[in-house]
C-alpha positions in Angstrom: 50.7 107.6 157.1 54.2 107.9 156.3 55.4 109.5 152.7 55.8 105.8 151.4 52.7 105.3 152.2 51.5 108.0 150.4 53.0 107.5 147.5 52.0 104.2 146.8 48.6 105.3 148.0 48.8 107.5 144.3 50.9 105.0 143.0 48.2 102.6 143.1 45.9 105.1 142.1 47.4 106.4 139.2 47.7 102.6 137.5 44.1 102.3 138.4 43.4 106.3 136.6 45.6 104.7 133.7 44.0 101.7 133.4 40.3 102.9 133.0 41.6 105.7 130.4 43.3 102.8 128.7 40.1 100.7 128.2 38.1 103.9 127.4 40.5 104.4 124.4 40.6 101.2 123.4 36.6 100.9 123.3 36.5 104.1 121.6 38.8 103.0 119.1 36.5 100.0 118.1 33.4 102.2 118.3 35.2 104.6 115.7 36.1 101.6 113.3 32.8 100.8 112.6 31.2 104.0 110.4 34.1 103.0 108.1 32.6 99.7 107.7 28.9 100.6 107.8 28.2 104.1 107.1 24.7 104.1 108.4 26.8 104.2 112.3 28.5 107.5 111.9 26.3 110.0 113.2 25.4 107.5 116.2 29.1 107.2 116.8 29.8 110.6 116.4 27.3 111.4 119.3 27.9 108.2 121.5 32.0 109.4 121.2 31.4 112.7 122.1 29.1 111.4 125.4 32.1 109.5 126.1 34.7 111.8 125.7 32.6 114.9 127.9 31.7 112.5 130.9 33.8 109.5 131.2 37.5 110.5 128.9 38.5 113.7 130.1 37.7 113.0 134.0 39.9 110.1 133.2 42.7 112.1 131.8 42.5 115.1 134.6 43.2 112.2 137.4 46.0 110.3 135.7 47.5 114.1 134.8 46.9 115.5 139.3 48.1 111.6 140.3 50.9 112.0 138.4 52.0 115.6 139.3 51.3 113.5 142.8 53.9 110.9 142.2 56.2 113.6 140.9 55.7 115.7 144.1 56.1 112.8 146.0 59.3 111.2 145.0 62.7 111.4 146.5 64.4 111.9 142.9 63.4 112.4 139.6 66.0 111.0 137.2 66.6 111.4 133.3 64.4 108.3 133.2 61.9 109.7 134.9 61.9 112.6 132.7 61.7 110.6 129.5 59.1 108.8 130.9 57.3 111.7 132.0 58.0 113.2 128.4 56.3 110.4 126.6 53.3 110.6 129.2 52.8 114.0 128.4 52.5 113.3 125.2 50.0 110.8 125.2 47.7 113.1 127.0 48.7 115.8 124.9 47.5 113.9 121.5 44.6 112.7 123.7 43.3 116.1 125.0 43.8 117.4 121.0 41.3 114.3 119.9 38.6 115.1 122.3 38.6 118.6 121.2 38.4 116.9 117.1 35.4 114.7 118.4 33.6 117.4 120.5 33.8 120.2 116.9 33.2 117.0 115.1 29.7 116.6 116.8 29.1 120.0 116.7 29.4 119.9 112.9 27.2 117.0 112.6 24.4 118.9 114.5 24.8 122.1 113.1 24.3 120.0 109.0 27.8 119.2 108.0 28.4 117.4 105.2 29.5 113.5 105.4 32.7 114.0 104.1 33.8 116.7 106.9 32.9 114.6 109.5 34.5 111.6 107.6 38.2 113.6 107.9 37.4 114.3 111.2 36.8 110.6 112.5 40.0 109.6 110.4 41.9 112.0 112.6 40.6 110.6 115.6 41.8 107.3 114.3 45.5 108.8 113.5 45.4 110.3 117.0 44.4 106.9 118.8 47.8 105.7 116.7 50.2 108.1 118.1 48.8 108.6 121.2 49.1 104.9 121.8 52.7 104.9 121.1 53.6 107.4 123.2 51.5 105.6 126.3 53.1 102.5 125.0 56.4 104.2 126.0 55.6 105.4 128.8 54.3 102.1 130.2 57.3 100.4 129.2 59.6 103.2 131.2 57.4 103.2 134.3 57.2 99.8 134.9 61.0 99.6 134.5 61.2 102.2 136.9 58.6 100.5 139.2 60.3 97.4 139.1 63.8 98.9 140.1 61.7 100.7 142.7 60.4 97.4 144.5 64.2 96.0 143.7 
């Protein structure tokens, strides 16, 4: 295989990584919604989240975070675009990495007896960091499939 190969070997497989963390979020999101609307889901959301977040999340983010030091490695230049883009990336994983840590203490808390309206800040955070960290992956999107698309010409 030739290096253009490879790269669009992790290409490929770094829109595939994104994509899956993308729907995870975006499910997670909805599941979070719904203790705000009936309260009677929190401590089942708290646990199902945290389930989530140990086994299926933070895999996710450790393969779009190695495929893209990948595509980085790989490329012929990296360009104040890339950078940007990169930038942005970084900080959508960054936000994401900080809201599994909230919903793993937030779990603990809920086992260990804490009261309602502890975990209630804590699941608003989650909800403020699904915010920013979609803008930031919203900007990085955009950016990297500009940059794809001047890739493929």
């Amino acid at each position: 295989m030739n290096d253009t190969q490879v790269f669009n070997v992790v290409a490929i497989g770094h829109l595939i990584m994104l994509s899956m963390w993308g729907g995870v979020v975006a499910t997670e999101a909805v599941v979070e919604i719904y203790p705000f609307k009936k309260r009677e889901f929190a401590e089942a959301t708290s646990a199902f989240h945290y389930w989530i977040d140990l086994l299926v999340e933070l895999p996710l983010v450790l393969a779009v975070i190695a495929t893209g030091i990948g595509l980085v490695y790989l490329s012929d230049q990296i360009t104040r675009l890339h950078i940007v883009k990169i930038g942005f990336g970084s900080l959508a994983i960054g936000v994401n990495l900080f809201c599994i840590a909230v919903v793993l203490r937030r779990d603990r808390r809920r086992l260990a007896g804490a009261p309602s309206g502890q975990l209630r800040k804590a699941s608003l955070m989650v909800l403020v960091c699904f915010a920013v960290g979609l803008l930031c992956a919203a900007a990085a999107a955009v950016l990297g499939f500009s940059l794809g698309l001047t890739r493929v010409g």
